[in-house]
C-alpha positions, 0 to 999 in steps of 0.5 A: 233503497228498500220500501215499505208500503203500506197497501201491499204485504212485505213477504215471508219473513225469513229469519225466527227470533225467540223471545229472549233475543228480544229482552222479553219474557211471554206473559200471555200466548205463544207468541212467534217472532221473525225479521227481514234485517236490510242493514245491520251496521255500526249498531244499527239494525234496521228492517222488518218486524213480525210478532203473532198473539201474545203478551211479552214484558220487554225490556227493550236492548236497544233504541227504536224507532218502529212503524207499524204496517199492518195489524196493532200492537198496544204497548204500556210503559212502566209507568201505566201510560197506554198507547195502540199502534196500528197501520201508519203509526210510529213510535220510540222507545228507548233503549232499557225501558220496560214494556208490555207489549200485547199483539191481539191481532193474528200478527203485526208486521212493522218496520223498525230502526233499532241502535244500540248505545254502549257504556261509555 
């Protein structure tokens, strides 16, 4: 069993990621990524998350399901609908939606759970 708490920080995060793993293109900043994955099986990642300050447009290369732990992400659909996440709450987003997403804290740790849906 891994958890997660809120109240107490997860730890260094080991393994970098670059923007285009991510399905995304910086549009502000110069943003670092990084990941402690827990699980990775069948199509299925799960683990931790890490984003410094910056814009990114995402189109998002799979389904997930994400809990923000500390600091704040806002992210805004193609469709203009706005939302900010911070400390405690989730949100989905699935797999081929395009969105900004815009960290203007100094970092955003959260939680994630992503699948993977192939072309059938």
């Amino acid at each position: 069993m891994f958890a997660y708490p809120i109240s107490r920080p997860v730890g260094e995060l080991p393994v970098p990621i670059s923007a285009e793993q991510l399905g995304a293109r910086v549009i502000e900043g110069e943003p670092t990524f990084s990941a402690a994955v827990d699980f990775h099986e069948h199509g299925m990642t799960a683990g931790i998350f890490e984003a410094t300050r910056g814009k990114l447009e995402v189109t998002f290369p799979f389904t997930e399901h994400g809990t923000v732990l500390e600091g704040e992400v806002t992210i805004t659909d193609a469709a203009g609908l706005r939302h900010t996440y911070g400390p405690g709450d989730s949100f989905l987003i699935p797999q081929g939606q395009v969105v900004i997403w815009d960290v203007q804290a100094p970092r955003m740790r959260k939680s994630f759970l992503n699948i993977v849906v192939g072309n059938d």
